[in-house]
mmCIF entry with sequence, helices, sheets and N, C-alpha, C, O atoms, coordinates in Angstrom:
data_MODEL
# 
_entry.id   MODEL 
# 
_entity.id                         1 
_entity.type                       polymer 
_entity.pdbx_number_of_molecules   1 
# 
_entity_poly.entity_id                      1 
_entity_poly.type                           'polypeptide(L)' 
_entity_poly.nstd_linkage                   no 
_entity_poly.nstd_monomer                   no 
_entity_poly.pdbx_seq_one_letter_code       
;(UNK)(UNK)(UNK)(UNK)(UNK)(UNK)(UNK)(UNK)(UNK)(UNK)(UNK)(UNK)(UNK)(UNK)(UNK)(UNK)
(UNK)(UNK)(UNK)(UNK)(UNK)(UNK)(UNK)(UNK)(UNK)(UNK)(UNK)(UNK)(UNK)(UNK)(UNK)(UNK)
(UNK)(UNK)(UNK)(UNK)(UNK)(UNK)(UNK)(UNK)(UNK)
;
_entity_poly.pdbx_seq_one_letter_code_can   XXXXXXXXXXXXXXXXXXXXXXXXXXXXXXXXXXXXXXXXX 
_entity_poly.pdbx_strand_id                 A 
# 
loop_
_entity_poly_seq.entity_id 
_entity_poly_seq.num 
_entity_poly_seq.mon_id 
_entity_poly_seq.hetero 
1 1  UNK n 
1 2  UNK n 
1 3  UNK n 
1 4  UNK n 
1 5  UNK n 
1 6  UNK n 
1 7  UNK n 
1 8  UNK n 
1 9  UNK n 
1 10 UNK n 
1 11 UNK n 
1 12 UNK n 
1 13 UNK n 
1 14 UNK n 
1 15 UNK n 
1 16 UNK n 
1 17 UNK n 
1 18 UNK n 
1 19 UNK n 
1 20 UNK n 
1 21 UNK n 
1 22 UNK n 
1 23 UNK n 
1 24 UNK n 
1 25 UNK n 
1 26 UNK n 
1 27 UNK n 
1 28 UNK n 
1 29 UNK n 
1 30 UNK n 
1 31 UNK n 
1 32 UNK n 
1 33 UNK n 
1 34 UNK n 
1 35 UNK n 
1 36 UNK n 
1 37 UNK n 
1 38 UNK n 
1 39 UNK n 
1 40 UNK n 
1 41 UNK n 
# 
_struct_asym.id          A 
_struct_asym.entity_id   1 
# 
loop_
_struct_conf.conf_type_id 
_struct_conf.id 
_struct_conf.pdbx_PDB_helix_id 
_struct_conf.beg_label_comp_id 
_struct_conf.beg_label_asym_id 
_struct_conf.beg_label_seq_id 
_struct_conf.pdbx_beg_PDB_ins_code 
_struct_conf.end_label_comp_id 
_struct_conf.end_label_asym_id 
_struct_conf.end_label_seq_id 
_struct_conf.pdbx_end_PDB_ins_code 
_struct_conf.beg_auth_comp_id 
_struct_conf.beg_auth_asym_id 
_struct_conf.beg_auth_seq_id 
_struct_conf.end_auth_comp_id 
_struct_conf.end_auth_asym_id 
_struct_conf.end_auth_seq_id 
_struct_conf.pdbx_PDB_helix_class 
_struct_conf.details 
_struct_conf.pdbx_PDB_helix_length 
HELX_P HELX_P1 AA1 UNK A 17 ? UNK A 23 ? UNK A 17 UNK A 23 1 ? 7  
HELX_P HELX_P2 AA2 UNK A 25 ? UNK A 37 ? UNK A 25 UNK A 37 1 ? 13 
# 
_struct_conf_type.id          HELX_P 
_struct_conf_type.criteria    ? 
_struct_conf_type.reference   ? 
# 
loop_
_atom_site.group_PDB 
_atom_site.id 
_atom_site.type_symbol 
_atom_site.label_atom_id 
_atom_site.label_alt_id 
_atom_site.label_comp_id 
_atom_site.label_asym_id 
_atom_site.label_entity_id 
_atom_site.label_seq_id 
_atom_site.pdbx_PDB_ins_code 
_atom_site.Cartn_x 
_atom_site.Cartn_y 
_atom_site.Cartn_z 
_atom_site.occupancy 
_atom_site.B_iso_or_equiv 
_atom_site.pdbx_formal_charge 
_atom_site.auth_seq_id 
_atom_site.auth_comp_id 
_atom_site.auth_asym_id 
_atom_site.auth_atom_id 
_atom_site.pdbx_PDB_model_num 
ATOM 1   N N  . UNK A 1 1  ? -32.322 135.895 45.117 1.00 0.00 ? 1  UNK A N  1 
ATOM 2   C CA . UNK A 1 1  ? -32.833 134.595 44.690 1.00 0.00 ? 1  UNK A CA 1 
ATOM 3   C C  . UNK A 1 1  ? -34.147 134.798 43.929 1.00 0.00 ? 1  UNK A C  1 
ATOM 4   O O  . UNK A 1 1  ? -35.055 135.460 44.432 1.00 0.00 ? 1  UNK A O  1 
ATOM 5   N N  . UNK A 1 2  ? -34.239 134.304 42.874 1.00 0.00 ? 2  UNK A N  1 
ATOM 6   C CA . UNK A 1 2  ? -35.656 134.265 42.120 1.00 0.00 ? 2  UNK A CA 1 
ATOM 7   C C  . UNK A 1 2  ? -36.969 133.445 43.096 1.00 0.00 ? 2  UNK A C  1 
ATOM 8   O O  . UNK A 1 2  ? -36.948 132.809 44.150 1.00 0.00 ? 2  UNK A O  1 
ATOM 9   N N  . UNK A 1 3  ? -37.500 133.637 42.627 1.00 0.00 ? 3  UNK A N  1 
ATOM 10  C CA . UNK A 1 3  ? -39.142 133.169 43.113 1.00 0.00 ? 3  UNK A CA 1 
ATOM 11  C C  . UNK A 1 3  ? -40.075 132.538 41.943 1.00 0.00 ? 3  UNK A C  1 
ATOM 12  O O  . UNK A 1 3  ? -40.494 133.190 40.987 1.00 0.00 ? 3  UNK A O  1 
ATOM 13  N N  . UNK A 1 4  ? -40.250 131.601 42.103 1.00 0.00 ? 4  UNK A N  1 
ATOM 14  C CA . UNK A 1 4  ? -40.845 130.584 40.780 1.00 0.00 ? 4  UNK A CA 1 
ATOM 15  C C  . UNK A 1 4  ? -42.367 129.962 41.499 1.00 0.00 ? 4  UNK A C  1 
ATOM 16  O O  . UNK A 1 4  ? -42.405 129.348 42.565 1.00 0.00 ? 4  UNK A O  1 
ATOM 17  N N  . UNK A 1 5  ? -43.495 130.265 40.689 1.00 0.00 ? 5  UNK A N  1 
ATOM 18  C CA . UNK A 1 5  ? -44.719 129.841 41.737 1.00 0.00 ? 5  UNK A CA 1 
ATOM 19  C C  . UNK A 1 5  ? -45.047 129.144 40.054 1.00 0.00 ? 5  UNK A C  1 
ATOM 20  O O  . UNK A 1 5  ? -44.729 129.501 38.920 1.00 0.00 ? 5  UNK A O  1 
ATOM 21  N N  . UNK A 1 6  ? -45.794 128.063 40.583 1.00 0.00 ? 6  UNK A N  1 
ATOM 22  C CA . UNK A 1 6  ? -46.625 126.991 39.631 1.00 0.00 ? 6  UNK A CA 1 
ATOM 23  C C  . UNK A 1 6  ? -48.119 127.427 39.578 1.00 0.00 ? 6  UNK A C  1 
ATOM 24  O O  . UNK A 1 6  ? -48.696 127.757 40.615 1.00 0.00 ? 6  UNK A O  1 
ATOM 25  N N  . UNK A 1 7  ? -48.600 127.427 38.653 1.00 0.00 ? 7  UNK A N  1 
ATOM 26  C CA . UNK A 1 7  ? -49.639 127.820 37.905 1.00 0.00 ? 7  UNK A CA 1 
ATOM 27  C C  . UNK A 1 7  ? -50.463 126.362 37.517 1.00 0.00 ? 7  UNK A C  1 
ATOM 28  O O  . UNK A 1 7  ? -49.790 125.494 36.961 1.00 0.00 ? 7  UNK A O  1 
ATOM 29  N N  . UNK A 1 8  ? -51.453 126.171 37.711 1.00 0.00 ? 8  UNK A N  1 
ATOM 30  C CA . UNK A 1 8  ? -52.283 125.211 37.605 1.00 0.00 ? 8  UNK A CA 1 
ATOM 31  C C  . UNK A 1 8  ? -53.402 125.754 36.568 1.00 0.00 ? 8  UNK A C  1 
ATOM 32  O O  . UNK A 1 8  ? -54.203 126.585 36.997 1.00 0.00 ? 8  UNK A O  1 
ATOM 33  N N  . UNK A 1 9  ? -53.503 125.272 35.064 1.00 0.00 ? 9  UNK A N  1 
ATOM 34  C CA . UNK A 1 9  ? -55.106 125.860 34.721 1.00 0.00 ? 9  UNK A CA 1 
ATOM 35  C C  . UNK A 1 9  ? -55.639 124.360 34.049 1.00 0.00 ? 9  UNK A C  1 
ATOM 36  O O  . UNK A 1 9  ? -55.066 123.434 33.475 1.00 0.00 ? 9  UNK A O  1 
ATOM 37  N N  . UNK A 1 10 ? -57.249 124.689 34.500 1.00 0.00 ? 10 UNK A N  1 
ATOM 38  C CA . UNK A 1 10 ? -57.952 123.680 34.219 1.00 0.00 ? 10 UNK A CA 1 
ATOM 39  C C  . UNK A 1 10 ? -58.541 123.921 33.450 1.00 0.00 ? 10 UNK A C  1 
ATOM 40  O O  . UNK A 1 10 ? -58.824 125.107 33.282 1.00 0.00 ? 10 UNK A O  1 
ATOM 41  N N  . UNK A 1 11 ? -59.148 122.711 32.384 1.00 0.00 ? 11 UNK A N  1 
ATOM 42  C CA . UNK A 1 11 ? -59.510 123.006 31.157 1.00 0.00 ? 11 UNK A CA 1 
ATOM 43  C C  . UNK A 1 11 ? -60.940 121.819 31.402 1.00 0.00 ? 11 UNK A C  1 
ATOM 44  O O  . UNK A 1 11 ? -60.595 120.650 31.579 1.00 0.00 ? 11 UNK A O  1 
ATOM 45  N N  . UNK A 1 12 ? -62.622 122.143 31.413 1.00 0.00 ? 12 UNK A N  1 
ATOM 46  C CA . UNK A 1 12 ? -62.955 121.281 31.571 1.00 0.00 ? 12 UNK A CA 1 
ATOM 47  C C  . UNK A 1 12 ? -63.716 121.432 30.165 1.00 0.00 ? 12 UNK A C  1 
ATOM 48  O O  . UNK A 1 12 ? -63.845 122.470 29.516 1.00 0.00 ? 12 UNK A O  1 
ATOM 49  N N  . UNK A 1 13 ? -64.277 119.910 29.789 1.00 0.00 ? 13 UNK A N  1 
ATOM 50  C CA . UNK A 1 13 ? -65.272 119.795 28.547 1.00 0.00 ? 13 UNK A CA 1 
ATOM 51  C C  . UNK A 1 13 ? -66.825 119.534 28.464 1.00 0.00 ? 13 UNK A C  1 
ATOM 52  O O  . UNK A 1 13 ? -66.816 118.991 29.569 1.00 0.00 ? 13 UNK A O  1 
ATOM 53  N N  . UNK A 1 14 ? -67.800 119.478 28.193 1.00 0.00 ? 14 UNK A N  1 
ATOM 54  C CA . UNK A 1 14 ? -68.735 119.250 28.361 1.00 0.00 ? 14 UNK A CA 1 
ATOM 55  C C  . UNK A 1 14 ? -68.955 118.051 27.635 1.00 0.00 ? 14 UNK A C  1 
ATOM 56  O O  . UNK A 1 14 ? -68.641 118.073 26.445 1.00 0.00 ? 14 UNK A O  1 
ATOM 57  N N  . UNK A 1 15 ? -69.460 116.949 28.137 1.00 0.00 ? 15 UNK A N  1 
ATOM 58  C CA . UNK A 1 15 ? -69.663 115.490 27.208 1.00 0.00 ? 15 UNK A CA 1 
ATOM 59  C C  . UNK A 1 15 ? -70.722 115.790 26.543 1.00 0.00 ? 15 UNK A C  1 
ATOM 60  O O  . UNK A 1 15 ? -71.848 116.073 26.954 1.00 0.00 ? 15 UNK A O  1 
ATOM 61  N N  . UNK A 1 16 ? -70.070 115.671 24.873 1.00 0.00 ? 16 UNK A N  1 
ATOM 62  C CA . UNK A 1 16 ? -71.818 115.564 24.119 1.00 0.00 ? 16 UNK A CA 1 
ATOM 63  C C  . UNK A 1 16 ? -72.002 116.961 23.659 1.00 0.00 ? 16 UNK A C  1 
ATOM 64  O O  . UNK A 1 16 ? -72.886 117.039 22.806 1.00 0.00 ? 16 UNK A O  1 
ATOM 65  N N  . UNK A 1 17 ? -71.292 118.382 24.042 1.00 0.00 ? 17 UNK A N  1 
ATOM 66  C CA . UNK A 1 17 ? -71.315 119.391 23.793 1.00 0.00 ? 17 UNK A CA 1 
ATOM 67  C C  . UNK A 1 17 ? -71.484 119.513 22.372 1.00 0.00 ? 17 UNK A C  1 
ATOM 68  O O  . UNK A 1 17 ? -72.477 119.888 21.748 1.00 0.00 ? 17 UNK A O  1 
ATOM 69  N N  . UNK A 1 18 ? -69.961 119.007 21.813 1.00 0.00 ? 18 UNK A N  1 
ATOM 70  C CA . UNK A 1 18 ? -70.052 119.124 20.107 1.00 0.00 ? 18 UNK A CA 1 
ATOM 71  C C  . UNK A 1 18 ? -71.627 118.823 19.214 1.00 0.00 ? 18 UNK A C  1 
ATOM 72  O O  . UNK A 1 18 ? -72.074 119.308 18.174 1.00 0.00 ? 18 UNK A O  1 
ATOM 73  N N  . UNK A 1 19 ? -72.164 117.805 20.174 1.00 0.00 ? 19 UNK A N  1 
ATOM 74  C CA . UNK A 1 19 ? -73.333 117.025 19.483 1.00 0.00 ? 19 UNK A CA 1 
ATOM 75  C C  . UNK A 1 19 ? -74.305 117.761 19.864 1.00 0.00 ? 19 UNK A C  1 
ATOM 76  O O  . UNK A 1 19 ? -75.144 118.012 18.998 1.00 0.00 ? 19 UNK A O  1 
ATOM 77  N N  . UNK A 1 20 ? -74.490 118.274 21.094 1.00 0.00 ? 20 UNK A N  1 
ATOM 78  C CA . UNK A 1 20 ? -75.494 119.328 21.264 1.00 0.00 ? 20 UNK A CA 1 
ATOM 79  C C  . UNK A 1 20 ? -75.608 120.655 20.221 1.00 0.00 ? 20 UNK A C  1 
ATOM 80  O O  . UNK A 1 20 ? -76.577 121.012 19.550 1.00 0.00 ? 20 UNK A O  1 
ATOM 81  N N  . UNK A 1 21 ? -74.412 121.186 20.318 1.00 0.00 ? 21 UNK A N  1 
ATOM 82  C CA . UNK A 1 21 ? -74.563 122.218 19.353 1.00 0.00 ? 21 UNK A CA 1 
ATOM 83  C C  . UNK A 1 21 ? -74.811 121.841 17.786 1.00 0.00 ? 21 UNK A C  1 
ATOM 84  O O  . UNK A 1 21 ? -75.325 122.684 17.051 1.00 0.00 ? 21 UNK A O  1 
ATOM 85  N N  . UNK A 1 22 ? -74.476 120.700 17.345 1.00 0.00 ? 22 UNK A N  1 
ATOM 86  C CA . UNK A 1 22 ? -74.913 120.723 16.157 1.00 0.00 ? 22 UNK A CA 1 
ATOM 87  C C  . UNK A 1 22 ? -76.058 120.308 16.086 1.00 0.00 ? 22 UNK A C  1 
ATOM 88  O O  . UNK A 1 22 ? -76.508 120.182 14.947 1.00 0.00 ? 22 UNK A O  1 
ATOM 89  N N  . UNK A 1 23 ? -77.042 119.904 17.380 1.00 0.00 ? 23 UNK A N  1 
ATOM 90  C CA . UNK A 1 23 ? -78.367 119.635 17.633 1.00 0.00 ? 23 UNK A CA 1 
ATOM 91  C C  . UNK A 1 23 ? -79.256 120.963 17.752 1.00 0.00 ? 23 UNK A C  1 
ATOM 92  O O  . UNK A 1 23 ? -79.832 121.292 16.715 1.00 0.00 ? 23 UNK A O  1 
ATOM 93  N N  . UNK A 1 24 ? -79.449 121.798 18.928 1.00 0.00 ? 24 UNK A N  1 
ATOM 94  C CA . UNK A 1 24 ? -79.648 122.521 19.416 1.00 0.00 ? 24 UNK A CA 1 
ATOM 95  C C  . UNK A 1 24 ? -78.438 123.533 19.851 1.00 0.00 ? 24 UNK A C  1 
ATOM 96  O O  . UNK A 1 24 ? -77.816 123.461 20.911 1.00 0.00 ? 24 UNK A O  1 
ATOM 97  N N  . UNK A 1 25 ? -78.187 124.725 18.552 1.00 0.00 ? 25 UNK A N  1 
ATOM 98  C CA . UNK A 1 25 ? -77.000 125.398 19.422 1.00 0.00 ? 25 UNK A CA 1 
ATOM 99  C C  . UNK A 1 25 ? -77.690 126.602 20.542 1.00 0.00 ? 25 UNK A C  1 
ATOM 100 O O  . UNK A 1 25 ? -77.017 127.412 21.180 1.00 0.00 ? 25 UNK A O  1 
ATOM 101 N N  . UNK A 1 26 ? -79.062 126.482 20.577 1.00 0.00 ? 26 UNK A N  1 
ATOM 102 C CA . UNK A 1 26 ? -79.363 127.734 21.588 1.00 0.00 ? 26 UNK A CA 1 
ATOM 103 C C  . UNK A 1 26 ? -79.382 127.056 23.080 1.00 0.00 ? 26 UNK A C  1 
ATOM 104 O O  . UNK A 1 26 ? -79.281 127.783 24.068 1.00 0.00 ? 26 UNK A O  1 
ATOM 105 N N  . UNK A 1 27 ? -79.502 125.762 23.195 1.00 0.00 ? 27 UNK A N  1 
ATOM 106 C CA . UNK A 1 27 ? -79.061 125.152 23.823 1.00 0.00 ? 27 UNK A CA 1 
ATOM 107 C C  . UNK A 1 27 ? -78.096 124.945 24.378 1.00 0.00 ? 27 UNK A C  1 
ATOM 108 O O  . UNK A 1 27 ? -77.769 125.102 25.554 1.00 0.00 ? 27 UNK A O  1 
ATOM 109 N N  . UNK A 1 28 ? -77.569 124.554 23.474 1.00 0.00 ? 28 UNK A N  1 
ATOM 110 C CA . UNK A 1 28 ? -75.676 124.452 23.667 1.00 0.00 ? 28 UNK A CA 1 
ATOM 111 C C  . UNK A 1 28 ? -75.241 125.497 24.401 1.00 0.00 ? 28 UNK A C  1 
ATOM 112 O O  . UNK A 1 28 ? -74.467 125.219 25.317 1.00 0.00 ? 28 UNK A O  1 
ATOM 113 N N  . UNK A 1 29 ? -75.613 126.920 24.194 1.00 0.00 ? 29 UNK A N  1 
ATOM 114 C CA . UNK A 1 29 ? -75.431 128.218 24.531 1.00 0.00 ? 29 UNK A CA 1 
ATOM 115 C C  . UNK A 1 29 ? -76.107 128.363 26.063 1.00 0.00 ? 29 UNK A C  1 
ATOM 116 O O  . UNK A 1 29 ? -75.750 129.081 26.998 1.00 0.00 ? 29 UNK A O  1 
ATOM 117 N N  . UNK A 1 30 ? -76.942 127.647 25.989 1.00 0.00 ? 30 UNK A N  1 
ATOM 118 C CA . UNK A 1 30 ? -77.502 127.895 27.714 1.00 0.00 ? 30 UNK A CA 1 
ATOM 119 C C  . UNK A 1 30 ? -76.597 126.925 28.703 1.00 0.00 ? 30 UNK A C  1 
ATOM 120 O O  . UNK A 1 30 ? -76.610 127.241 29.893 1.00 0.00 ? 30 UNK A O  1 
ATOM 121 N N  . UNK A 1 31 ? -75.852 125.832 28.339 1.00 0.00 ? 31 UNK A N  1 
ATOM 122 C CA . UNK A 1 31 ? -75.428 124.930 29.078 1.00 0.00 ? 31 UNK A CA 1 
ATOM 123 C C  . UNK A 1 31 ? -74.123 125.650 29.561 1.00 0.00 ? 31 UNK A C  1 
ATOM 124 O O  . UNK A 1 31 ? -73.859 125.418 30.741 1.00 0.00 ? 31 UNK A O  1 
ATOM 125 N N  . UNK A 1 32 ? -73.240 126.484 28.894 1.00 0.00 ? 32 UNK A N  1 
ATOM 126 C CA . UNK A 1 32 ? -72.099 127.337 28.932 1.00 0.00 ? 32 UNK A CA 1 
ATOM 127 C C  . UNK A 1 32 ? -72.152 127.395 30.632 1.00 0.00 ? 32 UNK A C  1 
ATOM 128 O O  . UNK A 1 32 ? -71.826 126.557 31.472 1.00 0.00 ? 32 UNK A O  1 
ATOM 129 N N  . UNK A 1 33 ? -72.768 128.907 30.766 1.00 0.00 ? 33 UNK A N  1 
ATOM 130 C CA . UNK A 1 33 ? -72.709 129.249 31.871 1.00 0.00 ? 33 UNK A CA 1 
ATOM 131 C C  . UNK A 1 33 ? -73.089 128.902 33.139 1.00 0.00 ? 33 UNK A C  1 
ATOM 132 O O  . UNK A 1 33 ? -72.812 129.361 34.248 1.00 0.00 ? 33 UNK A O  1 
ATOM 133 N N  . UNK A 1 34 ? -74.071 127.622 32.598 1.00 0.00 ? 34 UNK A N  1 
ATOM 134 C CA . UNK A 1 34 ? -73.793 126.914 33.939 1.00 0.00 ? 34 UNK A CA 1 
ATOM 135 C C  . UNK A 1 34 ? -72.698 126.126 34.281 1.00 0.00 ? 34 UNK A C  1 
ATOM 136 O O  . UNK A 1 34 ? -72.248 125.926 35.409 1.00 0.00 ? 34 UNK A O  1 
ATOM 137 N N  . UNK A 1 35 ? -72.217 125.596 32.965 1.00 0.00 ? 35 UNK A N  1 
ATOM 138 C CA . UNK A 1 35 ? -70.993 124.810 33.866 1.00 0.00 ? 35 UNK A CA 1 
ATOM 139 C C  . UNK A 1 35 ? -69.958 125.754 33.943 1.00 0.00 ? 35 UNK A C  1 
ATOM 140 O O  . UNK A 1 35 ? -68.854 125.213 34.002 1.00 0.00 ? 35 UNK A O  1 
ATOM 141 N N  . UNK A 1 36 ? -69.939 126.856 33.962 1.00 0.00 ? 36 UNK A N  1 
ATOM 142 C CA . UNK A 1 36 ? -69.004 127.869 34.207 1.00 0.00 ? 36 UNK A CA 1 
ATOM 143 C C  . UNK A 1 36 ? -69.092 127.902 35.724 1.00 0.00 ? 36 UNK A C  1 
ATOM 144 O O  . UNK A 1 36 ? -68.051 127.815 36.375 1.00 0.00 ? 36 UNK A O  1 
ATOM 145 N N  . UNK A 1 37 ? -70.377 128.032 36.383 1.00 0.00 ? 37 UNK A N  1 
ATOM 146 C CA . UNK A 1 37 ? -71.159 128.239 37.561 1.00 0.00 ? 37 UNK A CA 1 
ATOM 147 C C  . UNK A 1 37 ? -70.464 127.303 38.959 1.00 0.00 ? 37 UNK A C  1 
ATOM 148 O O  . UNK A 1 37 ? -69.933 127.493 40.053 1.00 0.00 ? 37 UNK A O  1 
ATOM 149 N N  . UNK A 1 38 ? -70.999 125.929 37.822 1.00 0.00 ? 38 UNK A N  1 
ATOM 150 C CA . UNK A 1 38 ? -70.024 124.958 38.596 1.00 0.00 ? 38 UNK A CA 1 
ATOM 151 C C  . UNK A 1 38 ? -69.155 124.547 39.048 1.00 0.00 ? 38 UNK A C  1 
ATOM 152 O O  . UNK A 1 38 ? -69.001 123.916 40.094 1.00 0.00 ? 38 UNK A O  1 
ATOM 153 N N  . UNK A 1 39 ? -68.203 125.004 37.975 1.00 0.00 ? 39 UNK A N  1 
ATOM 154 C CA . UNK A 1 39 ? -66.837 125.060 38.236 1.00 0.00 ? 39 UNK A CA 1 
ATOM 155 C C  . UNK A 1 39 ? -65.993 126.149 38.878 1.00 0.00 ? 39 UNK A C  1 
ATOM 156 O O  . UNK A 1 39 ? -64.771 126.022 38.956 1.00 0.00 ? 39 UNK A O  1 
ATOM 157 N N  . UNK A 1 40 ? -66.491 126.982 39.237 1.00 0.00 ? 40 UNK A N  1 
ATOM 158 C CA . UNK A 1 40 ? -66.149 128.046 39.878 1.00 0.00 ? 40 UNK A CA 1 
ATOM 159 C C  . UNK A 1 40 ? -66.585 127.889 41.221 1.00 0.00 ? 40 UNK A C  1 
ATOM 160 O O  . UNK A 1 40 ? -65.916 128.595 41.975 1.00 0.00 ? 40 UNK A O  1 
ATOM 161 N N  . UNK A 1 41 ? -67.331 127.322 41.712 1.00 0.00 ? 41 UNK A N  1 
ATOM 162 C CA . UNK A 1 41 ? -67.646 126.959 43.336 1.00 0.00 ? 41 UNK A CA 1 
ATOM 163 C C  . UNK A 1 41 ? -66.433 126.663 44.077 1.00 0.00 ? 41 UNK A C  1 
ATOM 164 O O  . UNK A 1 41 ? -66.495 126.380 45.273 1.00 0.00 ? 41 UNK A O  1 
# 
């Protein structure tokens, strides 16, 4: 018998990101890894 497991991936966005980076992209660049941070808890 086969074995079939479901895969879940989440895709999150940052609100305002696009607008940040075309504001401040060194900014933009620091916000990354925190919400990486977050979302990984």
């Amino acid at each position: 018998m086969q074995e079939r497991r479901l895969a879940a991936i989440m895709f999150t966005d940052i609100v305002g990101y696009t607008a940040l980076m075309g504001l401040d992209e060194n900014c933009a660049f620091e916000v990354l890894p925190k919400n990486r941070e977050i979302h990984s808890a």
